[in-house]
N, C-alpha and C positions, 0 to 999 in steps of 0.2 A: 588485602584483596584475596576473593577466591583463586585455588589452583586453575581452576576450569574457564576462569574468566581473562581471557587474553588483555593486555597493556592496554589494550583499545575498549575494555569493557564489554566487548560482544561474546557470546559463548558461540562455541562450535556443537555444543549439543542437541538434542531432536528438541524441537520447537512442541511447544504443551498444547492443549485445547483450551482455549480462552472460551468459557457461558457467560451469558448477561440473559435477562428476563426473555429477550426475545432474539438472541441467537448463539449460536454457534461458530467460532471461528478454527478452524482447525486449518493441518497442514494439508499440503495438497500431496493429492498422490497420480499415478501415471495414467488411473484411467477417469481422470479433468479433462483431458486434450478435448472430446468432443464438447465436452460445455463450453469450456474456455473459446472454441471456434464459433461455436451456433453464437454466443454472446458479441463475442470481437468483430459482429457482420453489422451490427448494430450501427446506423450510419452518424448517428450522435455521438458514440465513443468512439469511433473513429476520427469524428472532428475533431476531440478535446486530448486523445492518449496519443502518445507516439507510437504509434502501431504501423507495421509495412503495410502500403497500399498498393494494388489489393491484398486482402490478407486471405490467407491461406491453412489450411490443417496443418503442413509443418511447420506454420509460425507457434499454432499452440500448442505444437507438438517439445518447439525446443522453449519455448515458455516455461511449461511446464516442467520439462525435463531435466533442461540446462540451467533455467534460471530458479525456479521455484523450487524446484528438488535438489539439485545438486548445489547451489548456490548457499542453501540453508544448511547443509551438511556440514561446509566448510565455515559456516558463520560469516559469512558477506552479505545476506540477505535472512529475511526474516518474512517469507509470504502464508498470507492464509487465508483461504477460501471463506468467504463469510455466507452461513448455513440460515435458514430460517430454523430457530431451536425445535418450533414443533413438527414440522414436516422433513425436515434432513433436505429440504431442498436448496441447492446453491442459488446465491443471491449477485456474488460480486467477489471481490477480489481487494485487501489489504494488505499494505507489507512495505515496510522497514529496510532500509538498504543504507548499507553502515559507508561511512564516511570518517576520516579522520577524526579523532579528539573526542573521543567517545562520541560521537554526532551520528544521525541518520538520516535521512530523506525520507519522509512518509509518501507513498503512493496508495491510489484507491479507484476504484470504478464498480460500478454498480449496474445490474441488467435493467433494463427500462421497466417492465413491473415492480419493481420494489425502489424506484427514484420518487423523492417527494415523500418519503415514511417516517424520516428522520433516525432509517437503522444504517446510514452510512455516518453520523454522527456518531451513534452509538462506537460502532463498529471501530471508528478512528479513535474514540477515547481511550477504548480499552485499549487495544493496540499500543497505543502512546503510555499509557498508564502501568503496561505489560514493559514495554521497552525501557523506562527509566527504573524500573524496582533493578535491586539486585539479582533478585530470582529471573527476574528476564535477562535484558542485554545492559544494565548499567550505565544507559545513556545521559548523558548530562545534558542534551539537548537536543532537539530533534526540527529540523527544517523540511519546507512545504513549498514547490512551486505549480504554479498552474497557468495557461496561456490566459491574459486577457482577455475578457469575456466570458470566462466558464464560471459563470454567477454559483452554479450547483457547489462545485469543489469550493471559491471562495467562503460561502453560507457555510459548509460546513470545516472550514479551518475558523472562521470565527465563532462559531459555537462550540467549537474545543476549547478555545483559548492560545489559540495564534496568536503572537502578536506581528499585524503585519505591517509591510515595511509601507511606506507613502511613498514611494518612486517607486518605476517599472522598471527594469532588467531587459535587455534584447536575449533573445533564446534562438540557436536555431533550431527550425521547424521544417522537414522535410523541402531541406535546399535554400530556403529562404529566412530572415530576421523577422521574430515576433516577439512583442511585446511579451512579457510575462508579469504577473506579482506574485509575489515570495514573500513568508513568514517564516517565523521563528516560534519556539515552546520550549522552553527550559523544565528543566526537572525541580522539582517544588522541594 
């Protein structure tokens, strides 16, 4: 095993720029906050992410700052801004959050113009396919939840290659118990 790759397989290093044909995934940097807000008003991704309600500039402030920047510094998290390749313009949001046993939680959300394009598929492959190499985080396996009924997130864990589970999971949801389905992706 690499020096730089901690017992857990995650690196503490700067996170690369992931291309595919038609994006861009890079790291996020401090000034996301106002995207990250105009996007997090969205009354759709609101129902489906656990986001504070109402949300607010210093929610994407410490988003951003705490979690997406500082969090990747130390190798806890692995987020990144997903770009349309030809215009630089941001799309959505992917990212990896490490868990015991080489394992990760994939998370994703995408701005409502570019939902239904089939680039948050893209988007989660690579990511996935970035997480289990050596050169990325060494993960042996990467897990996937999402609240019951967000048909979008399920469509695209099974066009990754999820395998998901046939019983639902209670999750709490903002004070209350919600159904959830959860899959699984091993490293090939």
């Amino acid at each position: 095993m690499r020096d730089d790759v901690p017992s857990d397989g995650v690196r503490s290093a700067d996170l690369p720029v992931l291309v595919t044909e038609r994006l861009r995934l890079r790291p996020f940097r401090a000034d996301d906050v106002d995207w990250v807000y105009e996007v997090s008003l969205d009354p759709e991704l609101l129902r489906w992410v656990s986001l504070p309600v109402p949300y607010e500039r210093r929610h994407a402030q410490f988003f951003v700052e705490d979690i997406a920047i500082a969090r990747a510094r130390s190798g806890a998290t692995a987020d990144f801004v997903i770009e349309d390749a030809a215009t630089g313009q941001p799309l959505g949001r992917v990212g990896l959050h490490r868990k015991p046993d080489r394992a990760a939680e994939v998370g994703f959300w995408l701005a409502a113009q570019a939902r239904g394009t089939g680039l948050m598929t893209e988007a989660v492959q690579t990511v996935c396919q970035w997480g289990f190499s050596p050169d990325g985080m060494g993960l042996r396996r990467i897990v996937w939840h999402a609240l019951v009924g967000n048909i979008g997130s399920l469509r695209v864990a099974e066009r990754v290659g999820f395998t998901i589970h046939p019983r639902t999971e209670m999750l709490p949801w903002r004070g209350q118990p919600n159904a959830k389905w959860s899959g699984e992706l091993t490293a090939p």
